[in-house]
N, C-alpha and C positions, 0 to 999 in steps of 0.2 A: 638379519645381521649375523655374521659370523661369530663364532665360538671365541676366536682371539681378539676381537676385537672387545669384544666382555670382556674380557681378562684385561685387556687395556685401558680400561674404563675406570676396574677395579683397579690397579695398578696404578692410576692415575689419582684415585683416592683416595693411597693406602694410609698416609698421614691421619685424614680425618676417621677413616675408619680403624684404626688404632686406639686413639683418641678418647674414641666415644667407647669403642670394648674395654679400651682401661679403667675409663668413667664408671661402667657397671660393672668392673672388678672390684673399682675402689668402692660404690658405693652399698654392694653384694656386702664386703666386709664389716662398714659400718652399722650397717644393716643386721647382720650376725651378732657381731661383738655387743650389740646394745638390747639382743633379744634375749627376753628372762628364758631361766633355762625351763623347759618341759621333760617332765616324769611321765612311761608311759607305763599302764597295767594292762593285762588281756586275758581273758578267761576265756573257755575253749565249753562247748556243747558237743554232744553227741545226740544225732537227730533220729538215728534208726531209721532214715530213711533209705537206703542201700540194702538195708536186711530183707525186705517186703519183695518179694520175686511174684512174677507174672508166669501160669503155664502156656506152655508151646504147644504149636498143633504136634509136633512128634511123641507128645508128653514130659517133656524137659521142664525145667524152670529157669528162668533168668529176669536181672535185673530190667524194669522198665526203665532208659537212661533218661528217656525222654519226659518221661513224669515226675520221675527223682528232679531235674534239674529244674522243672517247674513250683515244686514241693520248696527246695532250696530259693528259690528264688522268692517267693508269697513270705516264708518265714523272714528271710531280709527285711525285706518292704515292711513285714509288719512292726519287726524292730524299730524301723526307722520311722515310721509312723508317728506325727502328732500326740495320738494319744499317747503312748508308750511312753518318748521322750520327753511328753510333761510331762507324767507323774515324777516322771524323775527331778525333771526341774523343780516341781513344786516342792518335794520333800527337800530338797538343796537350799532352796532358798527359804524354807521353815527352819533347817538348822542354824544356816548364818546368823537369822535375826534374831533368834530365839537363844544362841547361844555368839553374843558377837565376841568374845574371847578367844574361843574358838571356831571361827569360821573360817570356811577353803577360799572365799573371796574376801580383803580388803578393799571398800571400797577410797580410793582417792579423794583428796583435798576439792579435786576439781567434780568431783560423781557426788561429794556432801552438797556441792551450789547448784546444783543443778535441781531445776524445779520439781521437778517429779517426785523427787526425795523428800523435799520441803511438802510438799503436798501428801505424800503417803502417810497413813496413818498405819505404826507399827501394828496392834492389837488388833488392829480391824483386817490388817491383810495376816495375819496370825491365824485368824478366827475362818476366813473365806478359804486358806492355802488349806487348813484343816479338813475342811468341809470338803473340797474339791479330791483333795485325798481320801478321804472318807469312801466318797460316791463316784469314785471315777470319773470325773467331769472335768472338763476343759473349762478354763476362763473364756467369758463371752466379752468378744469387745463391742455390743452393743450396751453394755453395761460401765456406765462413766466410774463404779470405782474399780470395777474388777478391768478396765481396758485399762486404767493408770496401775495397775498390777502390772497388768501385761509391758509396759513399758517399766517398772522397776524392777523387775527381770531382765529387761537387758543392760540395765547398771549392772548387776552382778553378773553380767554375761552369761544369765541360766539361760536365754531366750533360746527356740528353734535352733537358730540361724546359728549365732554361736555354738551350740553343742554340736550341733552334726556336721561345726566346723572339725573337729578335733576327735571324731566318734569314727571311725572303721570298720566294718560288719562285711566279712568276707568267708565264702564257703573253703576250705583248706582244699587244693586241688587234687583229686580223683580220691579223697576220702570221705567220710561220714561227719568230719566236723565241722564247726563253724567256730570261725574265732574274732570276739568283739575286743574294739582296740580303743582305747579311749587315754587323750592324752592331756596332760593340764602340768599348772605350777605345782599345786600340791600333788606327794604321789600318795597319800589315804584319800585326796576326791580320786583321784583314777582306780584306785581299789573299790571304793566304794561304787564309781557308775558302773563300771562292770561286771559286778556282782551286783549289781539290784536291779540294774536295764534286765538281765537274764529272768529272776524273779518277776518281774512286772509285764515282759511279755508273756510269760506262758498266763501270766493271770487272765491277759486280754486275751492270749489266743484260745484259751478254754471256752472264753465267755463267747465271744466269736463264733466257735465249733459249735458249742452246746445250744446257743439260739438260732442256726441254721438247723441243725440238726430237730430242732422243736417243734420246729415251724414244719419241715418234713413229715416229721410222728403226727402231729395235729391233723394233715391235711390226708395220710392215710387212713388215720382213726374214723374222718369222716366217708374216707372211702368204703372200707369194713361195715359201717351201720349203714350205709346206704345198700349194700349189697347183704347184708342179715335182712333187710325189709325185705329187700326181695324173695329172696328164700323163702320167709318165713309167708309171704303173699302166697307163693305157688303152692306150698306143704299144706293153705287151709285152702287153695283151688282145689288141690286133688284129697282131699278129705271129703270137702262139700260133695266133689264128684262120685267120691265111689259111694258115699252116701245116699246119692239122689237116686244111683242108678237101685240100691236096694237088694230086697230078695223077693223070690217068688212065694214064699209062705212070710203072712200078713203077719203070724205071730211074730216067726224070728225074726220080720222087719222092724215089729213094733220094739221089741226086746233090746234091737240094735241103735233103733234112735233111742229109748230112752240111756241106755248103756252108752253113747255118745254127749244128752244131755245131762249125764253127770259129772262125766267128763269135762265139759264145757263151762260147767257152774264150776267145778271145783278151780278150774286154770282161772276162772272173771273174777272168782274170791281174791286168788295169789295176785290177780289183776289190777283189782280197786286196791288192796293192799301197797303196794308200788303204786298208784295213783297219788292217794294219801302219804306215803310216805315222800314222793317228790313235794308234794303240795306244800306241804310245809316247810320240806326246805326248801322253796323259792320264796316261801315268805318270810322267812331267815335271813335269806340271803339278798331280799328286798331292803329289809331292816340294816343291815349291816354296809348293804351299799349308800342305805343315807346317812350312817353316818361317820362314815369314813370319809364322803361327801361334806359334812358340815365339818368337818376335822381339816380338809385343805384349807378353808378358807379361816379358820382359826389360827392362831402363834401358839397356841399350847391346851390342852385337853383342862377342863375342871374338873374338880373333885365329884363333883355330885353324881359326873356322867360315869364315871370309876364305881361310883358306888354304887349307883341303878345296875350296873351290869355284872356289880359282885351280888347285889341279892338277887338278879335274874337267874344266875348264873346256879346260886345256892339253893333255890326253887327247882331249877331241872336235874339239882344235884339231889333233894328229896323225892319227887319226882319219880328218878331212876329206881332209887332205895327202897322206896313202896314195892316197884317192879320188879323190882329181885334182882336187879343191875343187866338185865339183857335186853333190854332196847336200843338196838344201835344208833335211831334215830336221834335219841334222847343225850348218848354220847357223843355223836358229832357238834350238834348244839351246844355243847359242854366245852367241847375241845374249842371250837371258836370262836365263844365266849372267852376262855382262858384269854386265846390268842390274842383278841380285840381289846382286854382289859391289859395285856402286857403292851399293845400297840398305843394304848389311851395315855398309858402313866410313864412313857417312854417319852422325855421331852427333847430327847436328839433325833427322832423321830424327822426327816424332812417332808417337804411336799413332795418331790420327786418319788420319794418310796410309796408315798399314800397314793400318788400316780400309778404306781406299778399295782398295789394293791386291788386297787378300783379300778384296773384294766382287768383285774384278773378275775375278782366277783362278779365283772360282767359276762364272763366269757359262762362262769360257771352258773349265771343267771341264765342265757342261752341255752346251756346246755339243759337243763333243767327244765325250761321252757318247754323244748325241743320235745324231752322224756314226758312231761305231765299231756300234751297232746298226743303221743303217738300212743301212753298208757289209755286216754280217753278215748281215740277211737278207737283201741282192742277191746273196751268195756264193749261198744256202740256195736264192735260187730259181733261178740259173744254175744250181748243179747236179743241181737236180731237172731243168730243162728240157734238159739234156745227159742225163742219162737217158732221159727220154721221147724225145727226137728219135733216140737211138741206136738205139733199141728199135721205131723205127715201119720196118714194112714196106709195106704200104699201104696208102691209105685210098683212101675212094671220093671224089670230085666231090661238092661242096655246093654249094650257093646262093650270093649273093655278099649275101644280106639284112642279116643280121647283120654281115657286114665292113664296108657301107654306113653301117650306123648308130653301131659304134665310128667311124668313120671323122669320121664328125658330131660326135658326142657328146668327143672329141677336138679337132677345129677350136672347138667351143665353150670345150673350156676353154683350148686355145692362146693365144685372145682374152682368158680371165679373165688368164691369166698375162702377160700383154704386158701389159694394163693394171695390174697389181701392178706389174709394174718400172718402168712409167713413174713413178708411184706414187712408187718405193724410189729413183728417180732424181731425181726433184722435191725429196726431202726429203733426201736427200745432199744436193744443192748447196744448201739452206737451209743445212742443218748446216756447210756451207764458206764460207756467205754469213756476213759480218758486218751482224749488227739493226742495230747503229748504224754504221755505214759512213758514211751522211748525216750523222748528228753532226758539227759543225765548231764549232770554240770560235771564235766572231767577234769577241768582245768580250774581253778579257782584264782581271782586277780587277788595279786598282792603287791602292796607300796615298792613301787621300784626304790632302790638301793642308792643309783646312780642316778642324773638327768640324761636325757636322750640324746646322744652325740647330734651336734648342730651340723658335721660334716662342713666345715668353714671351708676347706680347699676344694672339697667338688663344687659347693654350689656356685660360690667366687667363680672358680672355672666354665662353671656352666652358664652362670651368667654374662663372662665376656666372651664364649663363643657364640653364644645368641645374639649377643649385641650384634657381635662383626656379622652374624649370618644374616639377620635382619636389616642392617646397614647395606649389604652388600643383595640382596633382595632389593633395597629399597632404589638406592641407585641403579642397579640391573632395570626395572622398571622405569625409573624418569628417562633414561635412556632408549626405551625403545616406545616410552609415548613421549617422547619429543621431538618434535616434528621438524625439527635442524637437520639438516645434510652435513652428520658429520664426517664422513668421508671421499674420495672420488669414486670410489664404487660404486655408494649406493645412489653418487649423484647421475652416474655413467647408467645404471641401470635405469632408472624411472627418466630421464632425461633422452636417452638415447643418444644424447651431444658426445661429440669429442671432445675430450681434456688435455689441453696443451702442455699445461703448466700447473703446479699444484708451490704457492708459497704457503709456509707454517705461517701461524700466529705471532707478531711482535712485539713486544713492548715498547710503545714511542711516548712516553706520559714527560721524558726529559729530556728530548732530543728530534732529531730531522732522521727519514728515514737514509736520507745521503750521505747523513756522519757514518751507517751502520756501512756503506756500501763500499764507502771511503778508505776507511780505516781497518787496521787488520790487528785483528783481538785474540790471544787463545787463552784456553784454558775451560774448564765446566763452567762457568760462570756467561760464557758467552758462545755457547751451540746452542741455543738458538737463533742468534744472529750470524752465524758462519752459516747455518743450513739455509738462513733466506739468503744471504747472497750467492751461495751458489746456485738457488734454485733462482734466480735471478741468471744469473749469469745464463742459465741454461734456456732461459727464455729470450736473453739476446741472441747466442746462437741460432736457434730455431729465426729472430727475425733477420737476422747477417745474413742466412741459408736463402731465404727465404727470395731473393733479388728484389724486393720492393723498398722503396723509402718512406711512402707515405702512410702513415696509421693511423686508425680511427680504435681509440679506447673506449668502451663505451659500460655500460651493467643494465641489468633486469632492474633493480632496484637502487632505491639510494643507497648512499652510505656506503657501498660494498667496497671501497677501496680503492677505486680510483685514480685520485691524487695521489697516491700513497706508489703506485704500481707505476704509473708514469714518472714520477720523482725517482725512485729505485733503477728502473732501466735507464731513465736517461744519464744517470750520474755514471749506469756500466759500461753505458758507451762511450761516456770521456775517459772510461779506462782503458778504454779499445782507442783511444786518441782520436775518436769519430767526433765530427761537429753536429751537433743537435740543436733543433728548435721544438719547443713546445709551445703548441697555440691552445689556448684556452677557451672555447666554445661551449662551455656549458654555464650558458646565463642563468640556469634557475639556482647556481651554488659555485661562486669563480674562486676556488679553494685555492689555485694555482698561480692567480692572479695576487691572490693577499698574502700569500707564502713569500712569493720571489720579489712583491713590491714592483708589479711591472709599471713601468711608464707608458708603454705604447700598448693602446688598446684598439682593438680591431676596426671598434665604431668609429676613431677618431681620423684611421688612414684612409677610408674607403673612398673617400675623394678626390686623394693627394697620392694615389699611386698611378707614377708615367714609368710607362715598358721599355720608355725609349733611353732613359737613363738606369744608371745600374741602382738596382734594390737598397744595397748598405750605401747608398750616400744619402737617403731618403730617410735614413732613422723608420724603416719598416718593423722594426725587432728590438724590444731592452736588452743589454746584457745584463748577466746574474754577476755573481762573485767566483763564480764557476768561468774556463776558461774554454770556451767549443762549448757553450748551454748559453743561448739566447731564450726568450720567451715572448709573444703576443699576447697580452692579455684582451679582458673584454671586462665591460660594466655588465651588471646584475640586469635584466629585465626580464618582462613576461612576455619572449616572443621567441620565436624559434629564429634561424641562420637564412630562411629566405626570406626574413621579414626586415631583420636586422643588415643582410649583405644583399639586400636585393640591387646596390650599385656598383657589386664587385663581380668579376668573375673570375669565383673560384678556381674552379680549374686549372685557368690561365694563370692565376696569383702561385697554386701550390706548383705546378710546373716552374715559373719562374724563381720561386726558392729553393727549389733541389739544385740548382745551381748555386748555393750557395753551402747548405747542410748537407751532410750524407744522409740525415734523419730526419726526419719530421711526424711528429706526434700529435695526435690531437684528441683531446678529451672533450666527448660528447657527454648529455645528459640521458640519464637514467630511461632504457625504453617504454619501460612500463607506464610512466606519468607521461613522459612529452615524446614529441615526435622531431627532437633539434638530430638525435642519431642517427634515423631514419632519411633525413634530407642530408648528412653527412656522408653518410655513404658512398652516396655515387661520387662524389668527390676525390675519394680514399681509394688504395692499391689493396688496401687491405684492413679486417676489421676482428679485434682482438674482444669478448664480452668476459669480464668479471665478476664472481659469483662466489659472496661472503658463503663460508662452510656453517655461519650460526643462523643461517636464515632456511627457511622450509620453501618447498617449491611450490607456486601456486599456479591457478589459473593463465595467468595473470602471466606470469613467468614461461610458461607452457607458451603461449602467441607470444610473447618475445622472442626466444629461440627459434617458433618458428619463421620469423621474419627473416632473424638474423642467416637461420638454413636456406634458404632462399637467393640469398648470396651466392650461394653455390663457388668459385673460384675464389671469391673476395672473405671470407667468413675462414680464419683462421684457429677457431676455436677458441673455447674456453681457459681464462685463469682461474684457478680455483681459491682463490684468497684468506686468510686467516682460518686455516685447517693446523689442528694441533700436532705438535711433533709425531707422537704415536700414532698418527689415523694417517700422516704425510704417505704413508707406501700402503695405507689399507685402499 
């Protein structure tokens, strides 16, 4: 479809499409005027992440942009994060209730009936919204009172959804900061979420940092004592080795093992010592895990168990004092005691922490574990190798080959182990480093002064050019998936037919189209009834030119207009002073027949016509009220014109009426359902098809035309019938 034919489309539905933009001008406004005003605050970070430069292979430094904009983007997200965003809600909606005098939501007449309310118990969600502040926790909604929380949060509009309706968190372009935008009725809530969203995320993002960061440290430390074994493996290979190999005088070999098994005893002393001293801390720390163990499943610690641990506790505290206070052992035991007696008489104390606690005793029960076996096989091999060295008398001189190669095999892994601690020392001081240290609040929010301009005339405006854009979208589309031939172009092209004649659309809801052809109207009020008569007129011409008299009107389809096309020309050619007759041959709808009220019907003369007298004394034709417009009618049946005139002949009949009319018309049925058109034909000098512009072209349509092409001399082309004014020259 062409470009201007849109336009004419749109043009043709500028009315409605006004209308409807004025619609959401007007109701843009209403919509404005009734919205409570909003206050907005913003406070501004500085992230230090642009400061952090990467070296170049030239040795330069610059900024990584690519990492910075990754950096900038995880801290968004985390802002905007569940967790983040409730704490905030929760402390919000602890103040409202807690303080409903002054709270930043009032709730509604209609938010008090509503069940949730009625069901919520103030003091109980006081008590949980605490808590969850407390420990960082999120309300679980598999929890029936804490999910009815979670729905009386969204009466106060704390919920998710609600805040991060109105929350903004955008990095400031090509600088270092970030600036959170938070907007509401009140401007002390907007003061206040902006300044404590900023708080509450670096709390999570520490926590965040420092437990990744832990979990790294942990998992190196185990790499460090994995590779001290080995070490410490190879250092007693090549000890045993150069031992074994000896000397060649018995004496100073003897002197050298025993000078080694002193050495040996004295390390299995320092040995069993660290033996014993783990030993009993994992029996401490057996102790302490059960009952920290029966403390989960308690509601609150008793007195008695406070006091078994304060005279334990007083016992390793005399204990030490006897000792002269330098048993370290004796003090750790002490300090843990303290701990687990402050842990005991703590009754805010949750399960969740005693969770974390006896995640951690065990870790340090493993570990411990770990140490009293690897101390036990150091005894096992110390006192085998004080055996062997007791028992050596002498050996011969070896080679120094093998000493050479532990020797090696040793310095290589002294290297793995230096670089593990460097390692283990990197990520300690991450672990001691604070992530956000560079964080600096630069901006602080304060209660805006004003409300937030509602901008009433851009959005007004913006909403009725959407309208019309959208409107005019929307028509743009019905129009090009509507499968109507709205104009002779695009009929001309998918058709391939000739187009004779193109009448506009008329309105006949109060009249005959004869009055229109009749009568002479001006003014705006009536082009489009000037444009069909002339295009009328213009298709008499064409048949005046044409030297035939006799015509067969016919359509692809019902309905297309037919009667309407035949009634118009013939009434133009009693303007041209021509005599006309209209015969009526379409039995399956005698439109023409019950317009003009004919008397003589074709089935009635078929018997009573003699050639040897003249036609008009035989009453062969009604007249109309029209003067030069006779008509033939016919009755309604289900047959075609050789069934119905099979005792006339045609031919000889329309021959012998052109002596009488200059015109003769004849309206056939539709070709697509009957074949009354098809037998018409050969009858006719000439044959005119009409084709409504609202209808699509089918199959169907396609083998009518090409019947009618087929005609070849007789096939006068196409009327193009009820085509709208604006598509009449598309």
């Amino acid at each position: 479809m062409d470009l201007i034919y849109f336009i004419k489309v749109l043009y043709r539905r500028k009315w409605l499409i006004i209308s409807l933009s004025f619609l959401a001008f007007v109701i843009a406004f209403v919509f404005l005027v009734n919205q409570k005003p909003l206050y907005e605050s913003v406070a501004q970070y500085s992230t230090g992440f642009t400061a952090e430069k990467v070296k170049l292979v030239d040795g330069t430094s610059a900024i990584d942009i690519f990492t910075v904009e990754i950096k900038f983007n995880n801290v968004i997200e985390t802002i905007k994060s569940p967790q983040v965003i409730g704490m905030i809600s929760y402390k919000l909606l602890l103040h409202d209730i807690a303080n409903p005098a002054k709270a930043y939501h009032k709730l509604t007449i209609k938010n008090t009936e509503n069940e949730v309310y009625k069901e919520t118990n103030i003091e109980t969600a006081k008590r949980i919204l605490a808590v969850k502040i407390t420990n960082d926790e999120l309300l679980r909604s598999d929890d029936p009172t804490e999910r009815l929380l979670i729905e009386y949060l969204k009466l106060y509009k704390y919920d998710y959804a609600s805040m991060m309706e109105y929350l903004n968190i955008d990095r400031v372009e090509r600088t270092d900061y970030i600036d959170i935008r938070f907007r509401s009725e009140s401007p002390e809530l907007s003061a206040l979420v902006v300044n404590e969203i900023g708080e509450e995320f670096l709390n999570y993002y520490k926590s965040l940092n420092s437990q990744r960061t832990e979990e790294n440290a942990q998992s190196i430390k185990e790499m460090v004592a994995n590779q001290q074994n080995k070490v410490d493996s190879i250092s007693q290979k090549l000890l045993a080795e150069k031992l074994s190999q000896g000397n060649i005088d018995p004496v100073s070999k003897t002197a050298s093992a025993m000078e080694t098994v002193e050495q040996m005893e004295a390390s299995l002393a320092e040995e069993k010592g660290k033996f014993n001293e783990h030993s009993n801390r994992l029996s401490y720390l057996n102790d302490e895990l059960k009952s920290l163990q029966s403390g989960v499943s308690q509601s609150s610690n008793s007195n008695s168990e406070v006091l078994q641990l304060t005279n334990k506790k007083n016992q390793l505290v005399e204990e030490l004092s006897r000792k002269g206070g330098n048993d370290q052992n004796l003090q750790q035991q002490i300090s843990d005691l303290r701990t687990q007696i402050i842990l005991k008489s703590n009754s805010g104390v949750t399960a969740s922490k005693l969770g974390d606690q006896i995640d951690d005793i065990k870790k340090q029960i493993d570990e411990e574990e770990a140490l009293v076996n690897a101390s036990s096989s150091t005894i096992d091999n110390y006192n085998a190798k004080i055996h062997e060295y007791l028992g050596i008398a002498n050996t011969n001189p070896g080679t120094g080959v093998k000493v050479d190669a532990l020797k090696q095999q040793l310095e290589i892994e002294n290297k793995q182990l230096e670089n593990a601690k460097e390692k283990y020392s990197q990520v300690e001081g991450l672990l001691r480093d604070d992530p956000t240290a560079n964080f600096i609040q630069t901006r602080v929010g304060q209660p805006a002064v004003e409300p937030e301009s509602k901008k009433t005339l851009i959005k007004m405006s913006l909403s009725g050019i959407s309208m019309m854009f959208l409107t005019s979208i929307l028509f743009i589309f019905l129009e090009i998936f509507d499968p109507a031939i709205k104009t002779p172009s695009i009929f001309s092209r998918l058709t391939k037919t000739k187009v004779i004649s193109i009448l506009n659309h008329l309105k006949l809801k109060r009249g005959y189209v004869m009055d229109v052809i009749m009568q002479e109207q001006e003014g705006k009020k009536f082009v489009a009834q000037n444009i069909y008569k002339n295009n009328i007129r213009k298709l008499r011409h064409e048949l005046m030119e044409s030297s035939k008299n006799i015509f067969l009107i016919t359509s692809t389809k019902k309905e297309a207009g037919k009667s309407t096309v035949i009634e118009a020309l013939a009434t133009s050619f009693l303007l041209s002073k021509k005599k006309v007759l209209m015969i009526d041959l379409n039995f399956s709808n005698n439109s023409l027949t019950k317009i003009f009220n004919a008397e003589v019907l074709i089935q009635d003369i078929a018997e009573h016509i003699n050639y040897s007298l003249p036609l008009d004394s035989q009453q062969m034709w009604s007249k109309t009220m029209y003067d030069n417009l006779s008509i033939i009618g016919c009755k309604e049946v289900n047959k075609t014109p050789s069934e119905v005139l099979y005792n006339i002949d045609m031919q000889a009949f329309l021959l012998e009426l052109k002596k009488y009319f200059d015109f003769i018309i004849i309206e056939g049925a539709s070709l697509n359902n009957y074949a009354d058109s098809k037998e018409l034909a050969h009858y006719t000098e000439a044959v005119f098809t009409v084709f409504s512009a609202d209808e699509s072209v089918s199959h169907a349509d396609m083998e009518s035309l090409r019947f009618v092409a087929s005609l070849k001399e007789k096939n006068q082309g196409i009327i193009f019938n009820n085509v709208l004014i604006e598509s009449v020259n598309s």
